[in-house]
Each structure stands twice: as C-alpha cells, then as structure tokens.
C-alpha positions as CSV (number, residue, x, y, z in Angstrom):
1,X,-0.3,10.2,21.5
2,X,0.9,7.0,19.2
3,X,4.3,5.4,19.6
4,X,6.8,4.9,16.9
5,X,8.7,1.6,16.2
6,X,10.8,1.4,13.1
7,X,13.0,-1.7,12.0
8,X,15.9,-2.1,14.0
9,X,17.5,-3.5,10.9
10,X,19.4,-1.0,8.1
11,X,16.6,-0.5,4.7
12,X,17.7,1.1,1.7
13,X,21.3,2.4,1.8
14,X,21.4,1.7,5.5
15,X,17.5,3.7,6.6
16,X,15.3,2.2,8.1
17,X,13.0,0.4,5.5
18,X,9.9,0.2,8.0
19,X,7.9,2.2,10.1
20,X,5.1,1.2,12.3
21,X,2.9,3.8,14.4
22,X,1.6,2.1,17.0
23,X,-1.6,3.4,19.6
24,X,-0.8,3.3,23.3
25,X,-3.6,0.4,23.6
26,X,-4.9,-1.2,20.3
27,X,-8.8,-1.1,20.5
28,X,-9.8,-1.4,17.2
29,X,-9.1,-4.9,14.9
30,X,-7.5,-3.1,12.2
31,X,-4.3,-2.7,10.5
32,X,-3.9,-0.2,8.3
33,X,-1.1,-0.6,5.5
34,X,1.3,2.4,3.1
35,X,3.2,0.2,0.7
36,X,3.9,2.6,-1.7
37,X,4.4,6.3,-0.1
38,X,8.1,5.7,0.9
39,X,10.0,8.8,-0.3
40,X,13.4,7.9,0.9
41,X,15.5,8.0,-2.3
42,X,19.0,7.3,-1.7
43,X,21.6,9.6,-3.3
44,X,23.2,5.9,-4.7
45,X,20.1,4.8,-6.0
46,X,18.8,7.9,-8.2
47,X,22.6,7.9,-9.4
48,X,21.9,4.3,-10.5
49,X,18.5,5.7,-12.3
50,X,19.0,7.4,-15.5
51,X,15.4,9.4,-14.8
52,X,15.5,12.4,-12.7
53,X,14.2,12.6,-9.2
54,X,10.8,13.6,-10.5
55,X,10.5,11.2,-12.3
56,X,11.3,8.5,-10.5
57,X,8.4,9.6,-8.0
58,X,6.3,8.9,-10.4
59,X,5.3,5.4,-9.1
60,X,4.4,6.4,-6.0
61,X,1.4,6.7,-3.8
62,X,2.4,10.4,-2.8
63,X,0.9,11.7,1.0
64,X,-1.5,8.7,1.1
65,X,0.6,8.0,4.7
66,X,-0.4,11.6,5.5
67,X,-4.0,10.8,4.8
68,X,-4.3,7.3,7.4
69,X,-1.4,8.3,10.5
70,X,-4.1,9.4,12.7
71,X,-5.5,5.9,12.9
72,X,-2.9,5.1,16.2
73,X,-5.3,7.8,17.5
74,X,-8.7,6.0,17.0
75,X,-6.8,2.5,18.4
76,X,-5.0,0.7,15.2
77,X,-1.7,0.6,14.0
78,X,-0.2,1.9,10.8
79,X,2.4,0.5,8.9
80,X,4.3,2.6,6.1
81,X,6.8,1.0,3.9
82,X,9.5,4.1,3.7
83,X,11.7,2.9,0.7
84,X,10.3,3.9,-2.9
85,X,7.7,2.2,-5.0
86,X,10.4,2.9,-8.2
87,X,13.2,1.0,-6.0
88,X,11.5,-2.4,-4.5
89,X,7.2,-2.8,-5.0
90,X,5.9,-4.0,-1.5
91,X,3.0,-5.0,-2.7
92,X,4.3,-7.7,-4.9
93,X,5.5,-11.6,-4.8
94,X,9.3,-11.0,-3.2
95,X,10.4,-12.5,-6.3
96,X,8.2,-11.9,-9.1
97,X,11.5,-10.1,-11.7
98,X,11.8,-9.4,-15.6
99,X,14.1,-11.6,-16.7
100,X,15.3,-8.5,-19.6
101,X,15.9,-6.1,-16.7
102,X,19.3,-8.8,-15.5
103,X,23.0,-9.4,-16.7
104,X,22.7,-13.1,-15.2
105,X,20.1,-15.8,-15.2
106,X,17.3,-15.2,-12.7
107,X,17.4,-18.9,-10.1
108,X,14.5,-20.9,-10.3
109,X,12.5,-19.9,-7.7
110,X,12.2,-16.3,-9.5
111,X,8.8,-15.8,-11.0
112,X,9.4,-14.4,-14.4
113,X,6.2,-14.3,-15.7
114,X,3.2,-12.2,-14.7
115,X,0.7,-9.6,-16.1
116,X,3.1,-7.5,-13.6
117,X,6.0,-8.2,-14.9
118,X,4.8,-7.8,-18.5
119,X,3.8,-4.1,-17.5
120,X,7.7,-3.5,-16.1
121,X,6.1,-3.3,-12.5
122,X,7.6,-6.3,-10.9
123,X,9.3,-6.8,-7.6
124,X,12.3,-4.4,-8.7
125,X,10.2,-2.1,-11.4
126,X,11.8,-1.6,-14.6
127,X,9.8,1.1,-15.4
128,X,7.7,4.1,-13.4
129,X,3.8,4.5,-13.8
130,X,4.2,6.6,-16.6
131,X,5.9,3.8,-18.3
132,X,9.6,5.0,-18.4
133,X,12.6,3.3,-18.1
134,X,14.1,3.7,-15.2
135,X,17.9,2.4,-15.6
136,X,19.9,2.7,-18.4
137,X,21.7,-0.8,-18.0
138,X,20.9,-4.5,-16.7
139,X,21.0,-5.1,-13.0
140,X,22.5,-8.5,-11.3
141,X,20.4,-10.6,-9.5
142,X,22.5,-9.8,-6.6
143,X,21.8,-6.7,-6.5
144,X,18.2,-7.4,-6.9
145,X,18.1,-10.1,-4.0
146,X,20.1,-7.5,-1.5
147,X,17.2,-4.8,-2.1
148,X,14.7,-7.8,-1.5
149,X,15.4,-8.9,1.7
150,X,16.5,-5.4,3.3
151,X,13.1,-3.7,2.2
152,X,10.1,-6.0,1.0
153,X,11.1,-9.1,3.4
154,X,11.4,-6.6,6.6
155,X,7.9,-4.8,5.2
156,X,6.0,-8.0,5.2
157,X,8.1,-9.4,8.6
158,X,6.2,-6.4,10.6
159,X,3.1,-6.7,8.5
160,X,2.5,-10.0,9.4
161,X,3.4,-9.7,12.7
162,X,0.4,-6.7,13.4
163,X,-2.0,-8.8,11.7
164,X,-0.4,-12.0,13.6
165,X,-0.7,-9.8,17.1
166,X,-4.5,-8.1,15.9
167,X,-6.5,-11.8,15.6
168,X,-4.8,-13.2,18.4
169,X,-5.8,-10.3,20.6
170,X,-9.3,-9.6,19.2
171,X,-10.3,-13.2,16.9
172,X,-9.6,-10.9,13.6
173,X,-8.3,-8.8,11.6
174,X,-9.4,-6.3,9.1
175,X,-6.3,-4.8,6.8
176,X,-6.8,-1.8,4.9
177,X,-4.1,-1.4,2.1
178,X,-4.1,2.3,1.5
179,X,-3.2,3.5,-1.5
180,X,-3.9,6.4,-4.4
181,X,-4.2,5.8,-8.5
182,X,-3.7,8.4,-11.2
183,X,-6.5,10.5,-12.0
184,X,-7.0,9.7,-15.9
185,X,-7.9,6.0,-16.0
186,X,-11.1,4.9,-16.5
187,X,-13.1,1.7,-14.9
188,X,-13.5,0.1,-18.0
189,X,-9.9,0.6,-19.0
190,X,-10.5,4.1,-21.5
191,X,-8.7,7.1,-20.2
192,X,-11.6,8.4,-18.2
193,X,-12.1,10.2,-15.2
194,X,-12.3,7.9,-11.9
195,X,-14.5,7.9,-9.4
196,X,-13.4,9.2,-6.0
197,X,-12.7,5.9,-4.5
198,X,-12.0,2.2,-5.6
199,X,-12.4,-0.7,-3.1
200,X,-10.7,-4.1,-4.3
201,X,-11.9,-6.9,-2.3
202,X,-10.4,-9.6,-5.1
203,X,-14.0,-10.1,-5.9
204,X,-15.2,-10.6,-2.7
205,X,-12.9,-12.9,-2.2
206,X,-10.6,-11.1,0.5
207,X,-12.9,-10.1,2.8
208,X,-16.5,-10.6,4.3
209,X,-19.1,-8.8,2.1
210,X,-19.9,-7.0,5.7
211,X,-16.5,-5.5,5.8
212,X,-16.5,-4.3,2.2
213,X,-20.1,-3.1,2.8
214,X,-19.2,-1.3,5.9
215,X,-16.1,1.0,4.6
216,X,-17.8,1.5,1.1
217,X,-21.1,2.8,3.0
218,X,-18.8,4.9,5.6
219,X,-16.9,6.5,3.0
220,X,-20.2,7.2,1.0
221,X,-21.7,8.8,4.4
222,X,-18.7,11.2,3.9
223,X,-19.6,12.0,0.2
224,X,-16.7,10.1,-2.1
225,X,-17.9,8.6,-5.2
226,X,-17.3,4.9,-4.4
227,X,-16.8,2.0,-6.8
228,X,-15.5,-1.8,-6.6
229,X,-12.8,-3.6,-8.3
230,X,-12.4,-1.7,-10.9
231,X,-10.1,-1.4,-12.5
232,X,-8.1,-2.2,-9.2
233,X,-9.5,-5.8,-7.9
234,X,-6.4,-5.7,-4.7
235,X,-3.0,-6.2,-5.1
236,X,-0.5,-9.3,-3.9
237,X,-1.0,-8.0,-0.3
238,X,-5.0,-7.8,-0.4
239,X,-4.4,-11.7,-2.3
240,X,-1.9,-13.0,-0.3
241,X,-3.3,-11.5,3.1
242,X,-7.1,-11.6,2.9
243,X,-8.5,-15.1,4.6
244,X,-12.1,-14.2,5.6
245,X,-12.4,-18.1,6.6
246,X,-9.6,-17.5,9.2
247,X,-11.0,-14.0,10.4
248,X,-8.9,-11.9,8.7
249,X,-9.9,-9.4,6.0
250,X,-8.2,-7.3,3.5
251,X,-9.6,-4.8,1.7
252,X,-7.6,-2.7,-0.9
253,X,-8.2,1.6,-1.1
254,X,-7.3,3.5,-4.0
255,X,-8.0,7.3,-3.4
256,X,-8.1,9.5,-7.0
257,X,-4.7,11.8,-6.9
258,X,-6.9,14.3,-8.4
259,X,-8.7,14.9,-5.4
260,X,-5.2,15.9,-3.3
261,X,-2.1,16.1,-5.6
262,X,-0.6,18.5,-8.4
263,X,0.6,14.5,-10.6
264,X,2.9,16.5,-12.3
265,X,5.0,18.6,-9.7
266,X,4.2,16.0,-7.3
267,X,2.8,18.4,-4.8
268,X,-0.2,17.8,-2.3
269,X,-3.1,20.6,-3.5
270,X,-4.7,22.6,-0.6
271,X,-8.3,20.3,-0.8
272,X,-5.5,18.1,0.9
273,X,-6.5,18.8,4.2
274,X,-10.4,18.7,3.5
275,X,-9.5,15.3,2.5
276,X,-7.4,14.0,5.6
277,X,-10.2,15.6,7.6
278,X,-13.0,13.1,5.9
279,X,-10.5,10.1,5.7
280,X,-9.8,10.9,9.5
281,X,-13.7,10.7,10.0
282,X,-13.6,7.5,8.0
283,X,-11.0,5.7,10.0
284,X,-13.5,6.3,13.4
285,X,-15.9,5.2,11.9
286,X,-14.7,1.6,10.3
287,X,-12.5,0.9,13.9
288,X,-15.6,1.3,15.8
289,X,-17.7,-0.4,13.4
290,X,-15.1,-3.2,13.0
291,X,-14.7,-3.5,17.0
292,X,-18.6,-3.9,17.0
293,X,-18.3,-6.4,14.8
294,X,-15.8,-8.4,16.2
295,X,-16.5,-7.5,19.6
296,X,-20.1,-7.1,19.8
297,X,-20.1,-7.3,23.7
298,X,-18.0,-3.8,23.5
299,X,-20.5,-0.9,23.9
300,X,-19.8,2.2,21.6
C-alpha cells in the first residue's frame, strides 16, 4: 500500500500539477521521476491549440507512469508531473522561451537561445514531437510566466524536496528520470530502429559509473537491448540534478514506444503488461542494489 500526496496548490486550469506516490517507509535511496506523462489537457488550453487532441499528445511520454508506480512498493517514491509535455516541458530551464512564439519582449532573465529552443521544444513548446505548430497566434509572456510557476516551479519544488529528504535520510540519492522516445530514430541520428533502452548519464557525468553500470546490467538481466547516451545524453533534470560528488545521482531512461504503444492512436499495445512486469522486476532490483550500496551494513 503507497500513499498519495499531490500539490496543495491549483496546476493547470486549477488541477493539481503534481503528484507524488509515496511508500509507507522509504527503504530504498531512490527517486523515481514522470516529467512528461501528464495527460490532463484542459478544455481552455486545447481551445487555445489549433492541433486536435491527438495531436497535441504527441509530445508526450504516454503510460511511462504506468510502467514505474509500483516503485512506492519496493520502498521509493515516485513523482509524476500531471500537466502535458505540449503545455509546459518539466524537464527544461523554467525559462528557456522562443522569442517568435511572444507578442511582447521576453525580460532578461529569459533564455532565448538553446539547441531546445531552436527545435520549438522550450519551456512552453511551440511545436509537438512531430514538429507541428501548436498555436495559431503569439502568446504573452504573461501568460507564459502564469503556466511557469503553477506547473514546472511546483514539479521541481516537490522534486527537490524527495531528493532533499532521500540524502538526508540515507547519505544519497539516486534519481531515475523515466521517460519513453519514438520508435524511428536512430543512435547515430538516421531514422533507424532503436534499441530497447537508452541510459543518459550526461556522459558519465551525472552519476557514478557504478550506478549507470548497475541499472544497465539489471535491465540487461531482464533481456532489453541497452545503449548509452545516444542519441539521448539526459535532459535539464538529469544536468541540473545529477551531483555524484555530493552523493546524488541521476540517471536518465528512455524506453522505445515501439515496445508498448500504438504512436499513432496513442494507445498502450497488449506487450504493455509484459513490459511493466520486467520494469517492475527492474525497479527491485536497482532499490536493493542501490540500498546495498549506500547502505552496505543493510543485509538483503
């Protein structure tokens, strides 16, 4: 049995913009993280898109919460961002805007300029993954800055928070940013078939080689097809997050759609539940292996 705590605070159109699962007892010195399953597509905001609801899904990381909520059961917390990839990116700077997508001037502190942007997948997307516009005029910065801080800034309040609470209770942290990548881009950057599974660990960079080792041998020991960092190296959160010299670790997951999910009709495939059962198996594994590690004098 897991508890529920969601933002006391209004998200999107007045829902909640954050939920966290939480075990009974944390045992395990892991968080793991949905940025970009949120489904919760307010009637005002697809009447603001000029793509249909379909479309505008798109963007996101469909079911991947699905695949990591039992992890409250094996002793770590789970956080899912609940407001749509297409409406505010979590896993972005909290101000990293196209300048082309406003009526006004963005305010200094805006980053305008980023491989991100230049794609149309900034803070406030102007475009979905398929690379469609997704409003038919300009926004105000207003507008922008009121999505912001009732979504992305309450996201990354509670996120902080469970990795905050994690090391102070168990001298690390190990965040796994869970999410899934179309099924027709290749590592190299040709439209290729995927492998199964891509770690990002920024290049070793993020995380201890141990940790990166550990939940790409797991995951191999449960048959995926496993590569690293490419082409996804880790987002902003595995960047910003990941500070293996002050014990805490973040590792990005990006699980091939084709594996689970119709990417047209946006509907999970029957293999889903084959998949949540070997994910499941993964999640025991890495939160024992990770309380080893951080707790060796904890007997398994």
């Amino acid at each position: 049995m897991t508890s529920k705590d969601t933002s006391p605070d209004a998200g999107q159109d007045g829902k909640d913009a954050v939920s966290v699962f939480r075990p009974p007892t944390q045992t395990a010195p892991v968080v793991f993280a949905a940025p970009h399953s949120g489904r919760d597509y307010s009637p005002e905001f697809v009447a603001r898109a000029k793509l249909d609801p379909l479309s505008l899904r798109r963007s996101e990381d469909a079911f991947v919460d699905r695949m990591f909520e039992t992890a409250p059961g094996h002793g770590a917390p789970m956080i899912r961002a609940n407001f749509p990839r297409a409406y505010v990116d979590a896993n972005r700077e909290a101000y990293e805007l196209d300048p082309r997508m406003f009526q006004d001037r963005l305010p200094d502190h805006v980053t305008t300029r980023s491989p991100r942007i230049t794609a149309g997948l900034g803070t406030v997307p102007r475009v979905v993954a398929n690379g469609e516009e997704i409003y038919g005029d300009k926004l105000t910065f207003l507008e922008a800055q009121q999505r912001i801080e009732a979504t992305h800034r309450r996201y990354h309040d509670a996120l902080s928070g469970l990795i905050r609470d994690t090391r102070h209770a168990f001298g690390g942290c190990l965040l796994i940013d869970c999410h899934s990548m179309p099924s027709n881009i290749g590592t190299d950057g040709a439209q290729a078939a995927l492998p199964d599974i891509v770690l990002g660990d920024c290049h070793a960079t993020s995380a201890a080689a141990y940790f990166t080792d550990s939940i790409e041998a797991a995951l191999k020991r449960l048959d995926f097809c496993v590569v690293r960092n490419r082409p996804y190296a880790g987002g902003y959160t595995t960047r910003y997050y990941g500070r293996p010299r002050y014990g805490i670790h973040a590792v990005q997951i990006e699980i091939n759609r084709a594996l689970y999910l119709d990417e047209q009709r946006i509907e999970a495939l029957p293999a889903i539940d084959g998949i949540i059962r070997r994910i499941d198996a993964f999640i025991a594994d890495i939160c024992a292996e990770t309380r080893r590690r951080l707790l060796p004098q904890a007997a398994e």
